[in-house]
N, C-alpha and C positions, 0 to 999 in steps of 0.2 A: 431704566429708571424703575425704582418700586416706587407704586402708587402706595400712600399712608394715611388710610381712612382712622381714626383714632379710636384704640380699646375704649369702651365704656369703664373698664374699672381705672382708666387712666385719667379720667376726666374727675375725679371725688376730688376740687378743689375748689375755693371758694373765695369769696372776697374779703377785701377791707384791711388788712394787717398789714402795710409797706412789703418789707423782706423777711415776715416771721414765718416761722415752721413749725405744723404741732406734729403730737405724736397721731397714729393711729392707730387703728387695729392690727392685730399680728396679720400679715402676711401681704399687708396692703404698704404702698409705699408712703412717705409723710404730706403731707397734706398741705400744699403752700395757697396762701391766704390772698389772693389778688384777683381773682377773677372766676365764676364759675360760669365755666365753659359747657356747651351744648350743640348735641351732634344735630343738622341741616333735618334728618330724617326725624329726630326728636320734635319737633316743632307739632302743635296743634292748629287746627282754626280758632279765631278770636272774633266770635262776634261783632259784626259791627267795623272791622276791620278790611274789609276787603278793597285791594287795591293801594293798602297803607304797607307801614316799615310794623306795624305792632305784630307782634307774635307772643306767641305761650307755648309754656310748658310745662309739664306735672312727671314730678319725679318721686314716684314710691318711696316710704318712711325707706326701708330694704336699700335703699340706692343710697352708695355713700356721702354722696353729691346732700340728700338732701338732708342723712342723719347729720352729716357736720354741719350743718344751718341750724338746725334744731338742739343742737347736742353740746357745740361748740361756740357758732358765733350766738346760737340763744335769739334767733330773730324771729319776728312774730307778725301778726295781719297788721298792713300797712307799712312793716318795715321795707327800706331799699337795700340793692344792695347792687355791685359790679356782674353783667352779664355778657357772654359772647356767643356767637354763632360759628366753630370753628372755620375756618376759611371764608369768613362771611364780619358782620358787622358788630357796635358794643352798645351796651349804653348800662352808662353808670349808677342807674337807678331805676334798675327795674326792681319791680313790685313785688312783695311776697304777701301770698295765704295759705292759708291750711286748709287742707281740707279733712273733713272729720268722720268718721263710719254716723251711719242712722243710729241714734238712739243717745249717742252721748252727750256729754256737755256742751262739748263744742268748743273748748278754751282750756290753754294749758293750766294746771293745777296751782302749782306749785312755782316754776319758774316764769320772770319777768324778762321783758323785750329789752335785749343786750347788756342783759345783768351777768356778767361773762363768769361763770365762777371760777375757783384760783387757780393759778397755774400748778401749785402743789400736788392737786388731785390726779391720779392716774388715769391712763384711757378705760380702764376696769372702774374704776370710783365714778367717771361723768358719764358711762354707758347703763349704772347701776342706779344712778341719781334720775338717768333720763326717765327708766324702764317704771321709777316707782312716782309717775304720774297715775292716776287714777285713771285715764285714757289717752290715746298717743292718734294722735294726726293719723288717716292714711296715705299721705304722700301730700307734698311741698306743689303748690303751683305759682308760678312764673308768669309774669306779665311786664313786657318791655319792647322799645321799640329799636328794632335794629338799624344800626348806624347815627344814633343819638349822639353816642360819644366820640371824640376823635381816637383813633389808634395811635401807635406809632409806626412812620413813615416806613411804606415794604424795605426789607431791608435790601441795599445795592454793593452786599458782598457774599460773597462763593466762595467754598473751603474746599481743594485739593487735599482729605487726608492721606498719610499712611498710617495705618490704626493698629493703636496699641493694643494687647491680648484682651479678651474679648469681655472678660471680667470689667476691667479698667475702660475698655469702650464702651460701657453700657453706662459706666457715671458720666462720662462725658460729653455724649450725645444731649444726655439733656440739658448742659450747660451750654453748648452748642445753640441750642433752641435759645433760652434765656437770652443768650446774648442777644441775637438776632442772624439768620445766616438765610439766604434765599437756596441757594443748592448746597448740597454736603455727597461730594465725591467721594468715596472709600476705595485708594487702589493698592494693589498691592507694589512691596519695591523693596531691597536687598535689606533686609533689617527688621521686615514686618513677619511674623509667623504665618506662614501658607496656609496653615489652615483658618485665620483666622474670618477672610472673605468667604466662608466655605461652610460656616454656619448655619444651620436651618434657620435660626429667627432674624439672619440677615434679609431673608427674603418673605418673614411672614411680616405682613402689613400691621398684624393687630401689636405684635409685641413689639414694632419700631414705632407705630404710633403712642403705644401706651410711654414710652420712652421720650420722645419727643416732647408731649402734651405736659408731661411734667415742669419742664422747661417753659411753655407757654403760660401758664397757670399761674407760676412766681413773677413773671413778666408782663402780664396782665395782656398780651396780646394775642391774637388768635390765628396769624397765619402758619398753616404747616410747612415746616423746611421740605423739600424734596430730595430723595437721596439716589444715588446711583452707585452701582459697583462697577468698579474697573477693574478686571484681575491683572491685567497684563498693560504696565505702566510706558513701556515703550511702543505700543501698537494705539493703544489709547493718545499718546502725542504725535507721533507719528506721521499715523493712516487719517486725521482727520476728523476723528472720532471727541475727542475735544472740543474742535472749531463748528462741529454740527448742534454740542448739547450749549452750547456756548461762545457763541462767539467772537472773536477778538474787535474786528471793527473799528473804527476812530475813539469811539468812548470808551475802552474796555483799560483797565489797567492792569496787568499780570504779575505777579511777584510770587518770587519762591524764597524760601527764610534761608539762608544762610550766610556763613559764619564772617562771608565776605563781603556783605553788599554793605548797603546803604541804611541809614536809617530813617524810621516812616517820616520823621518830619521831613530831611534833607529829601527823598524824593517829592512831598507831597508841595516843596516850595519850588520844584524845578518844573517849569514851564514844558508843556510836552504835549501831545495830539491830545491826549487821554483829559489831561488836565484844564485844556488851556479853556478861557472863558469863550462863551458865545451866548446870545440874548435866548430866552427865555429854553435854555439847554438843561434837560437833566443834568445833574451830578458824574460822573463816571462810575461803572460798573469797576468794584476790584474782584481779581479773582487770586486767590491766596494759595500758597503750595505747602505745607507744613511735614515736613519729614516724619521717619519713626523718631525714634533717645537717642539715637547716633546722628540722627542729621541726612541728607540726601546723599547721597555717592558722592566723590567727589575722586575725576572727571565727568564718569559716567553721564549720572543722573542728570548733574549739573548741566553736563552740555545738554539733554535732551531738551531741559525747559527753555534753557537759553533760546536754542532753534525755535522754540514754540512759543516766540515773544513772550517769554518772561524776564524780569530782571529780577537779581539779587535783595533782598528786606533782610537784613540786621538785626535781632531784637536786642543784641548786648553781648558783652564778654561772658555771661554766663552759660554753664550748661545748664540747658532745660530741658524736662520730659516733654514728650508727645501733647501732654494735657496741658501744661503750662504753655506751649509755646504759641497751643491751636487758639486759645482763649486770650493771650496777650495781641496775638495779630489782627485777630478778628476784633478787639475790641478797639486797637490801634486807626486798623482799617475802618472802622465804622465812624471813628472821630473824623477823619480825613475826609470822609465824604461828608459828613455831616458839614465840616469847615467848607467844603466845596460848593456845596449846597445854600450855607448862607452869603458865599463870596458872590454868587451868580455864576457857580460852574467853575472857578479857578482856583 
């Protein structure tokens, strides 16, 4: 498993806009507007807080986290807004101040609290607008209490990919996060490029976190997926090595996508260990198998998930990519359990 502590420059997002997306600065990725998130190690002391849920934080003008508050959403002393602690708690109104260098004013010039200016203007025109106050904050502080807000429930599905070149796996990971996924397998298997597990930033933390955190950010939640690489797809089912990271169990559901199974509602009505109700019982765990653009082998492949309790998931007569099909299953799958969950577990 790589462990995925999250890039700082992955975290420059912020709250308040449903599913909106701005632009940013060159070299920085777009900025989604639902939550701004904060690494455990960021955190200060808060007076007067000790042994509570309240925490703070102060993030330099410098940090993009807090020019987009200032620059973008336009939020000023006294405003709220959406906060998280990643792997950790939310609360939807926590506090903003500025804080100001000795000697100044002390109060923005020119712009007023969530007077948003037009979307017409470029990121060069609001960064130019920003600069010509007569003095600028030196860095945004944070004040809120963790675990104020509800989240949304951990997610209780698992993605077996086979992943597409490495370009096209770096937009998808984050849509992965978005959705919601608790583990994200990556193994290799006849269709996938060998080199593509074989990537230096498959195994750096910062650049899979900065990846991931993007996805969290539009979704406003804050747990990090976990990832793991499998090179070797028949030793990984196999030997075990599956049934250790994951286990199959009474509650676990297994499905692999292909062109022959079933589809998610006709299994999720069929009565079965996985499914079946019991008093005050989580939901069932699914864990999802999604091929390369060709789809999984077929005997091969096929039999090996079979043997490793899996069955068959359908998404339709169509052919879909890798990306299309990981994002349809997962987001199928999440409905299922979500149904499971209000049924009382069936």
């Amino acid at each position: 498993a790589v462990s995925v502590p999250p890039c700082r420059a992955a975290l420059a997002a912020t709250a308040g806009h449903g599913h909106g997306v701005t632009r940013c600065c060159p070299g920085q990725w777009p900025l989604a507007l639902n939550r701004l998130l904060v690494e455990r190690r960021e955190l200060l002391p808060l007076a007067g807080s000790a042994g509570s849920c309240r925490r703070r934080v102060v993030l330099p003008l410098a940090d993009p986290r807090a020019a987009h508050v200032a620059r973008v959403l336009q939020l000023r002393d006294g405003d709220t807004m959406r906060v998280g602690v990643l792997n950790g708690g939310a609360d939807d109104e926590g506090e903003v101040r500025w804080l100001w260098p000795s000697g100044s004013a002390g109060r923005w010039a020119r712009s007023e609290s969530r007077q948003l200016r037009p979307e017409r203007l470029t990121t060069q025109e609001l960064q130019q607008a920003l600069e010509s106050e007569e003095s600028l904050p030196e860095a945004l502080e944070l004040s809120f209490e963790e675990g104020a807000s509800e989240l949304p429930p951990p997610p209780r599905v698992d993605l077996l990919l086979a992943p597409p070149p490495q370009d096209r796996l770096k937009r998808l990971l984050p849509q992965l996060a978005q959705l919601g996924v608790g583990t994200i397998i990556l193994c290799n298997a006849k269709g996938v490029d060998s080199r593509t597990l074989g990537m230096k930033w498959l195994s750096d933390p910062e650049v899979l976190g900065e990846l991931l955190v993007q996805g969290l950010v539009q979704s406003g939640d804050t747990a990090v997926p976990r990832v793991v690489l499998a090179r070797r797809l028949r030793r990984f089912l196999e030997e075990g090595e599956l049934d250790e990271l994951l286990p199959r169990g009474g509650r676990c559901l297994r499905l692999f996508v292909s062109a022959q199974g079933q589809r998610m509602f006709e299994l999720a009505s069929e009565p079965s260990a996985a499914t079946a109700a019991e008093p005050d019982s989580e939901p069932p765990r699914v864990l999802l198998a999604v091929g390369p653009d060709g789809g999984w082998q077929e005997p091969g492949e096929a039999e090996l998930f079979t043997n490793a309790g899996f069955k068959p998931l359908s998404l339709g007569p169509r052919g879909l990519s890798v990306e299309a099909a990981a994002c349809a299953a997962l987001a199928l799958a999440s409905g299922a359990s979500r149904r499971w969950a209000a049924a009382g577990g069936h």
